[in-house]
N, C-alpha and C positions, 0 to 999 in steps of 0.2 A: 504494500500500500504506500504511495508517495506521499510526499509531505503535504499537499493541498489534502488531499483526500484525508490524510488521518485527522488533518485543522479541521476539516469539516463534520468529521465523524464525532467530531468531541464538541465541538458547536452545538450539533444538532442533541449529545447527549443533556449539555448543560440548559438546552429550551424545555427538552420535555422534563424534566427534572426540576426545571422553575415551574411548569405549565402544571405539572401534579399536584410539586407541594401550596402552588396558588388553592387547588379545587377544594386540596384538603383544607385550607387554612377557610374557605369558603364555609364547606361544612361543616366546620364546628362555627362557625358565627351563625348562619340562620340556617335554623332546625325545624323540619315538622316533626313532632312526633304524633301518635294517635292512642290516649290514656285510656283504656275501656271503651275503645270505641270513637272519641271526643277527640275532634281535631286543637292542638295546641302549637303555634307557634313560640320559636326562643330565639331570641336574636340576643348574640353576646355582644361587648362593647367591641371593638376593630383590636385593641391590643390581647383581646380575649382574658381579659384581668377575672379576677371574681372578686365579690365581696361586698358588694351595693346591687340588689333587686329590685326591682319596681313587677306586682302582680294587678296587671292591666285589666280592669274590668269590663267587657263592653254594654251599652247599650240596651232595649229589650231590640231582639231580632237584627243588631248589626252583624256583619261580619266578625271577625275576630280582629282581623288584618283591616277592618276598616280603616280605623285613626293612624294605619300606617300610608295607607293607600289614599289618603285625602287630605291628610296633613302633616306637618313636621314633627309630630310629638318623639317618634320613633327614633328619627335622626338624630335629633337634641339630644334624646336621652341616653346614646350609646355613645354620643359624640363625651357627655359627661363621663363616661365609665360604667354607667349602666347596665344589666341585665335587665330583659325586659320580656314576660312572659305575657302571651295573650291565647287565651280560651275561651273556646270557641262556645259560648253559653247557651248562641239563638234565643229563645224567647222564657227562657227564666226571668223571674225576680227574687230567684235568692232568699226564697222562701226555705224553712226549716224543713218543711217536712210539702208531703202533697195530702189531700184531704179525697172521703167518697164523692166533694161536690166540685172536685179541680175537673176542669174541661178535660176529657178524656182525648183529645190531641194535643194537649199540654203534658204530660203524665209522662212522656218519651223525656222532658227537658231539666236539666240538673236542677237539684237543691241547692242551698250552702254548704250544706255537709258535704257535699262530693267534691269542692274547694279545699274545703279544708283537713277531712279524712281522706282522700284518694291523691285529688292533685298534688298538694306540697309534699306528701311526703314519697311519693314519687319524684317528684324533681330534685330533693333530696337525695332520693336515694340512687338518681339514675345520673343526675348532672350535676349534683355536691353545691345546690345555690337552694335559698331561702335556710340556709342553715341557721342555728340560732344566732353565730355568732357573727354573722352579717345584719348588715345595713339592709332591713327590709321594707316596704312602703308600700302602700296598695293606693293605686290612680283608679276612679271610674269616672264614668259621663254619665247622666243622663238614668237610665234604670242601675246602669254599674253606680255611681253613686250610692241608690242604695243601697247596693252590694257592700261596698265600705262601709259603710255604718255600719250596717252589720253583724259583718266581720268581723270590724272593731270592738264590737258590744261584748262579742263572743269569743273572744280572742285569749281567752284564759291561759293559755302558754306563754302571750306574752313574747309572738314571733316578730312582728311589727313594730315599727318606731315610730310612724305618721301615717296620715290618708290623705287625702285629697279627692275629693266630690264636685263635679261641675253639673251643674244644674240638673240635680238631684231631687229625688222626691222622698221624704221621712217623715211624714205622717197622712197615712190614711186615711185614718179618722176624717181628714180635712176634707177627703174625695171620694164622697159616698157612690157619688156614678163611676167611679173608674172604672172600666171595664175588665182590665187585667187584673186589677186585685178582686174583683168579683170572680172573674174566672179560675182564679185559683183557693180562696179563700172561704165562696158562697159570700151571700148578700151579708151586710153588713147587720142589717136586722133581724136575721138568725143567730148570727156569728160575731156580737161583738166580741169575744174575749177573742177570736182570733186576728182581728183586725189590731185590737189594742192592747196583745199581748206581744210574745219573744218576737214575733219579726217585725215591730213596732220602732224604730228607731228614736224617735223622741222621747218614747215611751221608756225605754231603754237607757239613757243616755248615760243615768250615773253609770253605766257599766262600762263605758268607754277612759281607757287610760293611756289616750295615745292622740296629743293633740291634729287635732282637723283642720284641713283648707278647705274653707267655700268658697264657689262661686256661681253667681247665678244674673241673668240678662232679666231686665224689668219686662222685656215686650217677647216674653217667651207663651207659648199658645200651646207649648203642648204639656211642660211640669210650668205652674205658679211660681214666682219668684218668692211668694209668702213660705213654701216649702222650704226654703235654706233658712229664710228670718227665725222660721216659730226653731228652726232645728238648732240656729248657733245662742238664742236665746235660752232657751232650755239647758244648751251645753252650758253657756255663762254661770247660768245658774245654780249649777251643782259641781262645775268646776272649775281650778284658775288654773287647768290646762291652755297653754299662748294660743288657743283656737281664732282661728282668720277666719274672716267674712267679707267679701269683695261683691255688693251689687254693684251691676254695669247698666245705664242707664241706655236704652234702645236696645242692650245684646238681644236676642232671637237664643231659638234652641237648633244651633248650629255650631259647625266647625269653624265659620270664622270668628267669632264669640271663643270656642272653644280654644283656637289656638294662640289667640290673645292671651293668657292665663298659662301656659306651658311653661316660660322660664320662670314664673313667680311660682310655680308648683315647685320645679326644681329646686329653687333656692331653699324653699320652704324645708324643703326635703333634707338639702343639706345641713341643716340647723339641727338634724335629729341622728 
């Protein structure tokens, strides 16, 4: 073999050999996996660091990958050193349990409990992040909001360090026509103790030991902006956890709204 030829030979070793270790270093950043079923993305930070989690709550009926696919929240957050898990919920609210009067094509869509018994400790055990001794934080939007609360209320391990809820919805009680908490709860006039019991977040609040970011748009049509007020008042009240409350005068219940509020989540985040 002459000399060009072997120059070459070793050129083309050293491409595919960058061209590999690029795919791998690919795949370990963004992951799908499939938990029981439940599609979950994981997107690590770019240096592939560990040690700081964000567990992203979506929506009722978003995608999972939405808020990556529509806005920056995603970028930002790895760009910080972020891990950043998003599961795939569809049409949950993160209700405790399901009831004989939950709409029987609801009945297929996770609880809380499969969050918190199933998911973390799978990503635990499979990808070594939401460990106790990291930096963990749970973001939702919108029905995920409520998810955080939650969460929070219920979070007896004591995995989490903050929340953060963007135009969230935390007390029921306030919206007797909702249709989604009808559909999984029964009418509220059968059913008050389930309406203003454990998955009552207001209701709940002394239980949360992990201060909260709000934020909510005045001219939202689809959750009340009175839903964040009556929720960080109630926090006020029973704790002197540094809980934020950010009304936005005009925001809408969107992602341009939403993505206003991403670096003050961050910051917020880093404080804990």
């Amino acid at each position: 073999m002459g000399k060009q030829s072997t120059l070459l030979y070793i050129l083309l070793i050293i491409f595919f050999s960058l061209f590999n270790s690029q795919s791998l270093v690919k795949a370990q950043i963004d992951t799908t996996v499939f938990v029981k079923g439940t599609r979950v993305d994981i997107i690590f930070p770019r240096d592939n660091s560990r040690g700081k989690n964000i567990l992203v709550l979506p929506g009722w009926n978003f995608p999972c990958d939405d808020i990556c696919r529509k806005s920056n929240f995603c970028s930002l957050a790895i760009e910080q050193g972020y891990t950043i898990v998003l599961p795939d919920m569809k049409k949950s609210v993160y209700a405790t349990r399901i009831y004989p009067e939950t709409r029987p094509d609801w009945l297929q869509y996770h609880t809380r409990s499969w969050v918190t018994d199933t998911l973390i400790p799978y990503l635990q055990s499979k990808f070594q992040i939401f460990l106790f001794e990291h930096k963990n934080y749970l973001f939702g939007i919108s029905t995920g909001g409520r998810g955080v609360a939650l969460i929070a209320c219920f979070d007896s391990l004591k995995l989490f360090r903050a929340g953060a809820a963007l135009s969230g919805d935390f007390d029921q009680t306030l919206m007797l026509n909702d249709n989604l908490m009808k559909g999984y709860y029964g009418s509220y006039q059968k059913f008050p103790k389930r309406w203003e019991g454990e998955d009552n977040p207001t209701k709940n609040a002394d239980k949360i030991r992990i201060p909260i970011y709000l934020a909510h748009g005045t001219d939202d049509s689809i959750v009340p902006y009175s839903q964040s007020v009556v929720f960080y008042d109630q926090l006020k009240k029973i704790s002197s956890l540094p809980h934020q409350l950010h009304i936005v005068s005009g925001a809408k219940h969107s992602y341009e709204f939403w993505s206003t509020q991403y670096s003050y989540v961050l910051t917020f985040f880093d404080q804990y």
